[in-house]
C-alpha positions in Angstrom: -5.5 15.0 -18.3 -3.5 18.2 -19.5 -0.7 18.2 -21.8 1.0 20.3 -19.0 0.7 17.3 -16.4 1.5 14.9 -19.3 4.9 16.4 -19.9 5.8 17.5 -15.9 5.6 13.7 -14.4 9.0 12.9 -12.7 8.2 9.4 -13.5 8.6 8.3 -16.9 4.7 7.9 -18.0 5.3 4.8 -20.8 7.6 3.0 -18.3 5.1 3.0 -15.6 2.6 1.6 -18.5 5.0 -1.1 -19.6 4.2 -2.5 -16.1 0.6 -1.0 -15.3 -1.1 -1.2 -18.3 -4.8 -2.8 -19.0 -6.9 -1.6 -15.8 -6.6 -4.8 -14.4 -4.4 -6.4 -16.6 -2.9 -9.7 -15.8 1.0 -9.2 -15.4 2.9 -12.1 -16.7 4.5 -13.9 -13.7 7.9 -15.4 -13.7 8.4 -19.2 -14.4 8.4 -21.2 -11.4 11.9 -23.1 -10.8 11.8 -26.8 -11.9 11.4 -27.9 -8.5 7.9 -26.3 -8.0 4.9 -28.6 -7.0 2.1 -28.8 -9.0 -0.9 -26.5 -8.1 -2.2 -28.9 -6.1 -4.4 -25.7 -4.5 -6.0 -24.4 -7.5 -6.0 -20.9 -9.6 -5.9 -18.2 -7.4 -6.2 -14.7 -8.8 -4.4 -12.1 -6.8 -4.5 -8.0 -6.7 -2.1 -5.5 -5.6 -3.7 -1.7 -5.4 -0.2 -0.3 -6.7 2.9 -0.2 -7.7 5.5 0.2 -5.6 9.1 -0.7 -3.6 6.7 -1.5 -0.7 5.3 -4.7 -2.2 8.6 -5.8 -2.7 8.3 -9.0 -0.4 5.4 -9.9 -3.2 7.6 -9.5 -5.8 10.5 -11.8 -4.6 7.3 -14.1 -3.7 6.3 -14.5 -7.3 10.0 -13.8 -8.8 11.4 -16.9 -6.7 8.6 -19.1 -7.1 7.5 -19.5 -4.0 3.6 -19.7 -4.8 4.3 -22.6 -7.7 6.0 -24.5 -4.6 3.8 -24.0 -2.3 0.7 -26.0 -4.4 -0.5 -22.2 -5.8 -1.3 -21.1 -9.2 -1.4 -17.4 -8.8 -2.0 -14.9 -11.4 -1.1 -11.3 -10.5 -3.1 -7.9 -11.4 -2.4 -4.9 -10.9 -5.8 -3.7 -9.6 -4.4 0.1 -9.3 -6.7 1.1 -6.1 -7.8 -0.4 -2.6 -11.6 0.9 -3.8 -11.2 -1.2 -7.2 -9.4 -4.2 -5.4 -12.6 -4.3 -3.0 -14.8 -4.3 -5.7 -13.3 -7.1 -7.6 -12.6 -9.1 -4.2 -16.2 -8.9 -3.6 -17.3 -9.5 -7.6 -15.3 -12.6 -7.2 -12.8 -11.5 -9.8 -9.8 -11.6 -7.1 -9.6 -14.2 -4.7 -6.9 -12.4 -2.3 -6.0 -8.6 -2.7 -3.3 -6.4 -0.9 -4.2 -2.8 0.1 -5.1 -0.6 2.7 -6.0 -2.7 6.0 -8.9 0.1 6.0 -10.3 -1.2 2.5 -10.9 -4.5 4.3 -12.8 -3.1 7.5 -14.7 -1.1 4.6 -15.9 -3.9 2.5 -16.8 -6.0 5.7 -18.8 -2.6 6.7 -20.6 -2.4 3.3 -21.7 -6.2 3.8 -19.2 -7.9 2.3 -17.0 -9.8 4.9 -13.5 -9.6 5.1 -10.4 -11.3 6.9 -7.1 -9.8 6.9 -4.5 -12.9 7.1 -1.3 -11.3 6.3 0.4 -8.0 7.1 3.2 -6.5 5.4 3.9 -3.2 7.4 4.1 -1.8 10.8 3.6 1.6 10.1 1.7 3.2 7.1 3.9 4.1 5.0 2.2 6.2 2.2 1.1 8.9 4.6 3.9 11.4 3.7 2.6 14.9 2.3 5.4 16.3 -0.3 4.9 19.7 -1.5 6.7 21.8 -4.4 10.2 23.1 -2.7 8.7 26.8 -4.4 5.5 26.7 -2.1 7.8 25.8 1.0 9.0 28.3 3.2 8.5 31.1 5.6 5.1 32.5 4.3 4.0 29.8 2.9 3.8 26.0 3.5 5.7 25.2 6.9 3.2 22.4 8.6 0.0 20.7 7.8 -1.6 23.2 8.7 -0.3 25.6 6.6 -2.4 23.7 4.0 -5.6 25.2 5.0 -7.6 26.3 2.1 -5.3 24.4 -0.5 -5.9 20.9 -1.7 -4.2 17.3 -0.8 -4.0 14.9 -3.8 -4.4 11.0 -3.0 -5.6 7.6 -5.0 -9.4 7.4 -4.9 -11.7 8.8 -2.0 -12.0 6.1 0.5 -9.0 5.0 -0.5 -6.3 4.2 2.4 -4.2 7.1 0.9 -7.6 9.4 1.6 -8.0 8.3 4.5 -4.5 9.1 5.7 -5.0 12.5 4.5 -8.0 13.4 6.0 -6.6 11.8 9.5 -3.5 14.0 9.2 -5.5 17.4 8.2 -7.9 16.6 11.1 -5.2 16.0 13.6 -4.0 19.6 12.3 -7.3 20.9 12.8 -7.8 21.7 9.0 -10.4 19.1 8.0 -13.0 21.3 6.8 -10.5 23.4 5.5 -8.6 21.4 3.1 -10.1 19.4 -0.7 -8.7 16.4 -0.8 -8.7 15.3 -4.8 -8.9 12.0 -6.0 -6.5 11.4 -9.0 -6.1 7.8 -9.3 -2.7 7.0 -9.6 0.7 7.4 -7.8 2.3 9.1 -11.0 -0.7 11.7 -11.5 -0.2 12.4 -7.8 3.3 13.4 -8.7 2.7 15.1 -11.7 0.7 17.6 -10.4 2.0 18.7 -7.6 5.4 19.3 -9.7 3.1 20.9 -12.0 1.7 22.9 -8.9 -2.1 21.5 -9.8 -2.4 20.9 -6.2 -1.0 22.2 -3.9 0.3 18.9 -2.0 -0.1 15.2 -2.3 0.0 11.8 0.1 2.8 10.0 -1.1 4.9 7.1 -0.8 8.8 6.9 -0.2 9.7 6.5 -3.6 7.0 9.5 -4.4 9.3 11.7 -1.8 12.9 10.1 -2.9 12.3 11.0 -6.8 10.9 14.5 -6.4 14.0 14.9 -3.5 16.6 13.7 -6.7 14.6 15.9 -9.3 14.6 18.7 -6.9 11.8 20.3 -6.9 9.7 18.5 -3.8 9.6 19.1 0.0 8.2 16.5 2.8 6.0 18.3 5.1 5.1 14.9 7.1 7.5 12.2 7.1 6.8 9.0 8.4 10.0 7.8 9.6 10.2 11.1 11.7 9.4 9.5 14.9 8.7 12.1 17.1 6.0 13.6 14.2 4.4 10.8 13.3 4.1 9.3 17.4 2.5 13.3 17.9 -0.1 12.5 15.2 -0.9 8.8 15.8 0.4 7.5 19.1 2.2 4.8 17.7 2.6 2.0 14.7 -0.7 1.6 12.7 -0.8 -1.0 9.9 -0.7 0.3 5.6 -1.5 -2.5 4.1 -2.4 -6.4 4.2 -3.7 -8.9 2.1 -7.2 -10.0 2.6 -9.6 -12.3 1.9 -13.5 -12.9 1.8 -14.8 -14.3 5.0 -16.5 -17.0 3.5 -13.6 -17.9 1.8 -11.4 -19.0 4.8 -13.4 -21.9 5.1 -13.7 -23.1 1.8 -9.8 -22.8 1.0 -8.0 -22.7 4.2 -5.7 -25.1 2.7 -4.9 -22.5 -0.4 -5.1 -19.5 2.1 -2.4 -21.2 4.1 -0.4 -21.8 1.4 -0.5 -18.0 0.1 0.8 -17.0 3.6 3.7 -19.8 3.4 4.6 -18.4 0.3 4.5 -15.1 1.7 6.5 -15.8 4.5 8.9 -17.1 2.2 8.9 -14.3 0.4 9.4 -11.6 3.8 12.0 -13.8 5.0 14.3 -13.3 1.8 13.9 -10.1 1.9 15.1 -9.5 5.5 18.3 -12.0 5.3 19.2 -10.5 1.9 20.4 -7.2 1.3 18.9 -4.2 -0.5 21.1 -4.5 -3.7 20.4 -7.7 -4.2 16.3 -7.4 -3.4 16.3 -4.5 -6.5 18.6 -6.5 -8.5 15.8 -9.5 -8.2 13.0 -7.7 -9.1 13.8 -4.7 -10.5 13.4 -5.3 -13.8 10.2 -7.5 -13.9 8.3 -5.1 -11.4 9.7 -1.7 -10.5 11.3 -0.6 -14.0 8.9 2.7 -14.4 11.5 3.9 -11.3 14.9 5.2 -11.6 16.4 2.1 -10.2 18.8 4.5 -7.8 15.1 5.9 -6.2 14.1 1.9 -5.7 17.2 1.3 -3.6 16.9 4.0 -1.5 12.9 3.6 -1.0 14.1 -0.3 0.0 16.7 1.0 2.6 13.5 3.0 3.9 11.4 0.7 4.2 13.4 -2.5 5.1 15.2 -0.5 7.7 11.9 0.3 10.2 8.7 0.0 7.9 8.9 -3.6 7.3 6.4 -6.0 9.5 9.0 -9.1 9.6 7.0 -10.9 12.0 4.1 -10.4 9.2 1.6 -10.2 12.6 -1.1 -7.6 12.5 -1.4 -7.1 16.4 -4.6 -6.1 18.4 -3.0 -3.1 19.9 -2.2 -1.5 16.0 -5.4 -2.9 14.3 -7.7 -0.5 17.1 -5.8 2.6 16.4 -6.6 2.1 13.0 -10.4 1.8 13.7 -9.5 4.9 16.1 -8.2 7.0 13.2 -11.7 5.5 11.2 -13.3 6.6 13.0 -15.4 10.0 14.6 -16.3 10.6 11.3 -13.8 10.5 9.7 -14.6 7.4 7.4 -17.4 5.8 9.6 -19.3 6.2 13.1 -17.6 4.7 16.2 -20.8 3.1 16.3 -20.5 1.5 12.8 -17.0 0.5 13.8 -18.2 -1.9 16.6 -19.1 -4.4 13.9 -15.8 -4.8 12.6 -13.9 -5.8 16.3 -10.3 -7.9 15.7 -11.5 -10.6 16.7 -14.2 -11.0 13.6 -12.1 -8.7 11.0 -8.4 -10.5 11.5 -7.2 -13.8 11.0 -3.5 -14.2 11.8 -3.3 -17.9 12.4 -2.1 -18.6 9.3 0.6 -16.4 9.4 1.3 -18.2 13.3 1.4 -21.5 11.6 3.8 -20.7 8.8 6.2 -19.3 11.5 5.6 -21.9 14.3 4.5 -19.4 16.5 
């Protein structure tokens, strides 16, 4: 890392480290109100590829106490990648893990099995490309395709975030054209494209909001521009989920069902409640490496049309996914054909929680 990108992040570096230090580091969890059950379920270790205002319905989750309730011992990590979560899901070192709904179809694909059982969004919404306001412009950067021969950072390669990118260059017809760079974390992203390391970067809503108040950064795709993003993927397509071994739904349905309750709890608050007081709940605990006035506008985002409330991954959204998958892209159509809804998505414990 160079001193340059150390000292350009528009995120403050040792805040985001107060919360995402240690790898995998456990991160303490709030105490559980009085009137919590015991953990009549067990230990459950649970990882979250990032941080961010989009996990929010996890963080009132474990800020209310709704897992305690619900039977659940749950220690949180911050597992900082879909492409480490998988690896520690399938080491056993996670029991349950939210990232990229792609990670899971991966692992199952690699010959680990996987079950998504929760979903948290209807749309992905990480696949904005921001790009420094001085490379924008007539001449230069106008559309994706204007990124031809310049380079897209994201997370990790494989990585939902790398797969959105190289989705949205194809769809451009700049595939071959373009480097997407792997640079681990949501801050470095930032960092260098301020910096003008790369020339653009996949990025989240907060990513866009903060380089928007700092003044330097440009969208070139926006999610929440409907008539773009329908152009490029022909409708909603699921970010992220929480997922679990295969084998596992078995052996703990009764602990898997509980996580979801909790969960449910969890998205439920965070629809009746409003923004204000979702940042003022877990704010501090979780999201203090952002300016707080970025979190509350990322949360209007993403609790205004981002937000799956019904927590339902649906057939129809699940295959465009595999679409977008596949041709290449991440896998073979033909590769794909092992991983059908049926065998890769579990929503009946979300149906139960809801009564539906």
């Amino acid at each position: 890392m160079t001193k340059g990108l150390e000292a350009t992040r528009g995120i403050d570096r040792r805040s985001f480290i107060r919360i995402a230090a240690g790898g995998a580091a456990l991160i303490a969890v709030p105490v559980a109100p009085v009137w919590a059950q015991a953990a009549r379920h067990g230990k459950m270790e649970y990882g979250v590829a990032s941080i961010d205002s989009l996990y929010s319905a996890i963080y009132v989750t474990l800020k209310q106490g709704y897992f305690a309730a619900e039977g659940l011992d749950v220690s949180y990590i911050n597992s900082q990648s879909g492409p480490r979560s998988k690896q520690m899901l399938a080491a056993g070192q996670l029991f349950i893990t939210t990232t990229g709904v792609n990670d899971s179809v991966a692992l199952s694909l690699a010959g680990k099995a996987s079950t998504v059982v929760f979903s948290l969004d209807r749309r992905v919404p990480f696949a904005n490309i921001l790009v420094h306001k001085d490379n924008f412009g007539p001449g230069k950067l106008q559309a994706v395709k204007d990124l031809a021969g310049k380079s897209i950072a994201v997370t990790q390669p494989q990585a939902a975030t790398w797969l959105m990118a190289i989705y949205i260059a194809d769809r451009a017809g700049i595939k071959d054209k373009v480097t997407v760079r792997g640079l681990g974390d949501f801050v470095t992203m930032l960092g260098a494209v301020k910096s003008k390391q790369v020339e653009a970067t996949i990025a989240t809503i907060s990513m866009i909001d903060a380089a928007k108040q700092e003044g330097w950064g440009v969208p070139l795709f926006d999610v929440t521009d409907e008539k773009t993003w329908n152009e490029t993927f022909g409708g909603d397509v699921p970010g992220v989920g929480c997922y679990v071994l295969s084998e596992n739904i078995a052996k703990r349905a009764p602990a898997i069902q509980a996580f979801v309750n909790a969960m449910v709890k969890g998205q439920d608050w965070v629809k009746a409640n409003s923004t204000e007081k979702i940042v003022d709940l877990i704010y501090q605990d979780y999201l203090s490496g952002f300016p707080r006035e970025a979190v509350v506008r990322a949360v209007n985002v993403y609790k205004g049309s981002l937000w799956n409330y019904t927590n339902v991954l649906p057939k129809e959204t699940y295959d465009r996914l595999i679409r977008i998958m596949g041709d290449g892209r991440q896998f073979s159509n033909e590769e794909l054909k092992a991983v059908p809804y049926e065998k890769s998505v579990d929503m009946s414990f979300v149906r139960k929680a809801r009564n539906l």
